[in-house]
N, C-alpha and C positions, 0 to 999 in steps of 0.2 A: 263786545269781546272780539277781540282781532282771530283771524284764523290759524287754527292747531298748524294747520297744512296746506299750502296752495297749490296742489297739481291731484290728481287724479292716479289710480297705478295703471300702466297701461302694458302690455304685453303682448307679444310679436302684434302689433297694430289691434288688440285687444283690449277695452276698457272692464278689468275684474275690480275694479274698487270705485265709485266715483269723489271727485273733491267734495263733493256733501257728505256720502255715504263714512269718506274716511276721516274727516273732521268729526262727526258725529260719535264714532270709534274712540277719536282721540279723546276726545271733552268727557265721554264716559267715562275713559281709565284716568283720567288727569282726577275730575271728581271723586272716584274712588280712593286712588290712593291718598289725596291730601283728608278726605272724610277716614279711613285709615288710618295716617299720620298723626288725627287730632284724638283720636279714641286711645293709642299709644303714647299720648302726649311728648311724641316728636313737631321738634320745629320745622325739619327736614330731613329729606334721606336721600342716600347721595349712591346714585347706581352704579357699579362699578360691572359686572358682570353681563355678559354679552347679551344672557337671553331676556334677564328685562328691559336692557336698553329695546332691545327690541319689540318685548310684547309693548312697552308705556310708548314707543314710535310708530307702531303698526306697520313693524318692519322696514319702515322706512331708514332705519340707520344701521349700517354696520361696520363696528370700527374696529373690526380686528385686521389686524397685519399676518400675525403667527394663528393662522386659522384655529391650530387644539388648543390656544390658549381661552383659559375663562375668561380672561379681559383684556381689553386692549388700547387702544391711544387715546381714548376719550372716555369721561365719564360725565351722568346727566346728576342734577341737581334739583329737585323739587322744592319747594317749601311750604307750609305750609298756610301761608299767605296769601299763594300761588306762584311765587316767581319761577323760572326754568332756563336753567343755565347748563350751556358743556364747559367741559373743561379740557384743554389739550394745550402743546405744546405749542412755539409759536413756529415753528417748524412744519407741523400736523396742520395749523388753524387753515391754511388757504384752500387745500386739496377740502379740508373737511366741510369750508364754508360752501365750497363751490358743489361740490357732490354729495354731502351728506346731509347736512343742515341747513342747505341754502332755501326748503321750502317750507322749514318750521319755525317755529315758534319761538324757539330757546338761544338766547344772548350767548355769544362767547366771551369766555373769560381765558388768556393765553399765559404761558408761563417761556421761560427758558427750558431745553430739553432738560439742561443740568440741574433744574430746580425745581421740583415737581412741587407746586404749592395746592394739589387740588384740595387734600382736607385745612391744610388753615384756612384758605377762601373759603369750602363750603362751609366750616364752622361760623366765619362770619359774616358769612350773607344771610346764613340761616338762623342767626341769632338765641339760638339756642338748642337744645336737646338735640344731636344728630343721629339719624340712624345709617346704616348699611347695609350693603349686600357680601360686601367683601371687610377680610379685617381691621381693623383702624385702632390706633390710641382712642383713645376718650370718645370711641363711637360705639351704640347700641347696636348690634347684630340682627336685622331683622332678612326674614323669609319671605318674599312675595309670593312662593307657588300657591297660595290658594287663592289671590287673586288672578292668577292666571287662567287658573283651570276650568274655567267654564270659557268655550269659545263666543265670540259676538259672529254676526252674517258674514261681517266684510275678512273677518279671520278665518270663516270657512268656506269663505270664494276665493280664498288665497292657496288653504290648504287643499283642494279640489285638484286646483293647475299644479301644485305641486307634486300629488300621491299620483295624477295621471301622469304626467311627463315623467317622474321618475320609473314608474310602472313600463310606460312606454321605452325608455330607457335599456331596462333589465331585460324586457322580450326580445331589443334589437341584438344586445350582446348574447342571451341564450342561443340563440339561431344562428351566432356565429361563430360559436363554441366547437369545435374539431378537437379528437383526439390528439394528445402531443404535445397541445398546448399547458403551457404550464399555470400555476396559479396564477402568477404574473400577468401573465398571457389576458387569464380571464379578468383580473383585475382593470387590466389597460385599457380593455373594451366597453366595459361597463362608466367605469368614470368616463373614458372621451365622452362617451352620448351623455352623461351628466353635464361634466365640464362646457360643452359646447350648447346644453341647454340655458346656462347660466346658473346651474345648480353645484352647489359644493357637497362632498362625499364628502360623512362625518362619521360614518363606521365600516370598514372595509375587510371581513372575514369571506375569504373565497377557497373553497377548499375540492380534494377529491379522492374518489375511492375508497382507502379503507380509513386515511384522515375526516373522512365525513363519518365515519363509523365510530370513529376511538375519541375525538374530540366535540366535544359541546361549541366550543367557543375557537374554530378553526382559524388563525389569521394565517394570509397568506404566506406561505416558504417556499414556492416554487416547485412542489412534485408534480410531477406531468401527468394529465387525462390518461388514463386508459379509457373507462367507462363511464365513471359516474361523477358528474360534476356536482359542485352548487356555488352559487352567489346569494350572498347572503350580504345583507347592507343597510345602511341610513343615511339620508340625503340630507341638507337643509337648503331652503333659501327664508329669507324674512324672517329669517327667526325660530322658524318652526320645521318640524323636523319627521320625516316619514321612515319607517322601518317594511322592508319586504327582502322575504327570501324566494327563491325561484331555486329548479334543478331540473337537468339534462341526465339524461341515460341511451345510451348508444346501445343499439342490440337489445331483447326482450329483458322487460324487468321484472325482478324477479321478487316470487309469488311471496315471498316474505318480509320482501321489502315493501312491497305494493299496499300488503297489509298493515304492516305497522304506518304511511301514510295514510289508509284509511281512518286509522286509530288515531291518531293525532288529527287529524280533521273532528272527530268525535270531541275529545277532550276541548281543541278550538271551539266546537259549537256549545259545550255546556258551558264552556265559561264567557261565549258573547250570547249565552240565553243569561245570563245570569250579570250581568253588566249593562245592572239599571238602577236610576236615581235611589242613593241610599245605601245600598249593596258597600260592603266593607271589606277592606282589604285580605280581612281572616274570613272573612265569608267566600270569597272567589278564591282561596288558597283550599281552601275544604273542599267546594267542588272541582278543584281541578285536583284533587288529589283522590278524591270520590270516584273520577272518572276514566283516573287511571287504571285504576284499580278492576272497574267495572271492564276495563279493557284487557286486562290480563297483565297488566303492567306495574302493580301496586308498587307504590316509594318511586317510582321514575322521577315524580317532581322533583324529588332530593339531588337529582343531576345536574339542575341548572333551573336558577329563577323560570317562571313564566312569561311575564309581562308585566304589563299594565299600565296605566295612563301616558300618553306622550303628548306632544306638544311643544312646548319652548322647552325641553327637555329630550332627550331621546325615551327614557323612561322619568315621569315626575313621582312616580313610587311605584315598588315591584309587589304582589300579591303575598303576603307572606302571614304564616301561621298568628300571629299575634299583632297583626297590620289592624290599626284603628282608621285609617284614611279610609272616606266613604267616594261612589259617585257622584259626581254633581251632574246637570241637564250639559248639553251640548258640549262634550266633552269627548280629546281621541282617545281611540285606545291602542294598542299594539301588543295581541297575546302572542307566545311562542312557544309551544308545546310540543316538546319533541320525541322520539320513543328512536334507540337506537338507527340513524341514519333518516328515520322521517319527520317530516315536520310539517308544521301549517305557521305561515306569518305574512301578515298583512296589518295595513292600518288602517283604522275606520272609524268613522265618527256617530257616536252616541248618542240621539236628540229626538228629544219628545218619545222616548220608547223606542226607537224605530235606528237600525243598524244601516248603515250607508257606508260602502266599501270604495277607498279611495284610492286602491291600488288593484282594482279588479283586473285581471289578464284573461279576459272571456275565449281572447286565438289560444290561449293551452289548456292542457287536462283540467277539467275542475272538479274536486269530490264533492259528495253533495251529502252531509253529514245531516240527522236530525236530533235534537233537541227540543223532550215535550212537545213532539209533532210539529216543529218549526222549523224547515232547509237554512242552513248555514252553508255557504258554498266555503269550499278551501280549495286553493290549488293545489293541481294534481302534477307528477315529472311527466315532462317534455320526453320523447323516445324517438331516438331519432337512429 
């Protein structure tokens, strides 16, 4: 068999995947999904949607142009025979052969921009039954997030470099947070240190003072600092996708606020004691509802989703009262539990029992929350 991929990933003069390690990656998910395809008795299915292109490339490919779009100038073609084809415009094909594709696996097939032929092509290379990711005439709708959700090593050597540098990130813009500044402000500085990591901002809520109080879900309008800041965000590269919030307070904070971050540090640890293989999505919605309660907070959950799973997703399903989605092994997560103005949010990966935090910021406050006699750390505000 010829190879999935011929290079290695390497990063600032760093080898975090090797061309073994990521071939081996690929031929996993290649075999899955065509073992998939034949149990759905599909002939093929033809990926339109950015994040499996990505998880089935091991992030190797990204072809979006209009980064919030779902999709973008290319789509991959499995079947279940094995063949693997893109498909793009002949416009798209040079830049995509040379930068995107040039070290995989999969044949281009080109069209005119004015003629987008990719489902008659894929229907008939696929020669029968097609699936999807995205709409189509005469195509099956299928869902890959459950083949997604369990991470492999070389996916969580990726996400590592990702949750640290974007971590890293957030700490440098905190620090240079000054009153005055306006949302904007705090916006600009967070994504540069993104942006000039190579990393793309994918959810951008930056808010402050009594906007961190009145809104759950704060996107930036420009009110200016007095005191109390927050950055609040989700980053991607490869595919995959990190959630952390972080906040600044100028002048001693105060004793009510300090506590309700306590408390939501609490609720954070009941629900990553409680986010382990099997565990269901109405099971982690009870205990975070459990432990608000137990907080002096009952029904808060009702203010705003929690979390839960991420990944090639920002959330791949939220915790909710009637949620049937379980855990699986090696898998992130992303809770967010908030109680008027405080919060705990970080992203961390699930495996073998055992919680591993990929956005730790050890240089600020950390609360140190227990759960069944077991420390879950949460960040604490920065007081400057």
């Amino acid at each position: 068999m010829s190879a999935r991929i011929r290079k290695s990933l390497v990063e600032g003069g760093n080898t975090l995947v090797t061309e073994a390690a990521w071939n081996a990656e690929l031929d996993e998910k290649h075999d899955r999904l065509v073992e998939w395809m034949r149990a759905q008795k599909l002939a093929g299915v033809l990926l339109r949607r950015h994040e499996n292109m990505a998880w089935l490339t091991g992030g190797a490919v990204e072809v979006r142009v209009l980064t919030p779009c779902e999709t973008g100038v290319a789509s991959l073609l499995v079947t279940a025979a094995g063949r693997r084809v893109y498909f793009t415009t002949e416009n798209e094909g040079p830049r995509l052969g040379d930068e995107e594709f040039d070290a995989l696996d999969f044949e281009p097939v080109l069209f005119p921009w004015y003629a987008d032929a990719t489902a008659a092509e894929a229907a008939k290379i696929a020669g029968g039954a097609l699936g999807s990711d995205a709409p189509g005439a005469g195509m099956t709708a299928v869902n890959l997030a459950p083949l997604r959700a369990s991470l492999r090593e070389t996916e969580m050597a990726r996400y590592r470099w990702l949750g640290a540098q974007t971590a890293a990130a957030t700490v440098e813009a905190l620090e240079q947070v000054e009153p005055g500044m306006s949302e904007f402000d705090m916006q600009a500085l967070t994504e540069a240190g993104l942006l000039r990591r190579g990393i793309q901002p994918s959810v951008s809520l930056y808010a402050v003072d009594e906007r961190i109080m009145k809104y759950k879900h704060a996107a930036p309008r420009g009110a200016r600092l007095k005191q109390y800041g927050m950055l609040n965000l989700c980053s991607r590269k490869w595919g995959l996708a990190i959630s952390i919030t972080r906040f600044v307070h100028f002048g001693a904070l105060p004793a009510e606020l300090a506590a309700r971050f306590r408390s939501a540090a609490q609720v954070n640890a009941a629900l990553l004691h409680t986010t382990r293989v099997g565990a269901t999505s109405a099971e982690l919605f009870r205990v975070c509802q459990t432990a608000y309660a137990a907080e002096g907070f009952a029904g808060e959950e009702r203010f705003h989703h929690q979390g839960g799973p991420t990944g090639y997703g920002e959330r791949e399903w939220i915790a909710a009262p009637e949620g049937t989605e379980t855990v699986v092994n090696h898998q992130a997560f992303a809770w967010n539990p908030s109680i008027r103005g405080g919060k705990a949010e970080d992203t961390v990966l699930v495996s073998g029992g055992q919680v591993e935090w990929l956005t730790a910021t050890p240089e600020l406050p950390v609360i140190e929350a227990v759960a069944n006699g077991k420390t879950y750390p949460a960040a604490g505000v920065l007081v400057r």
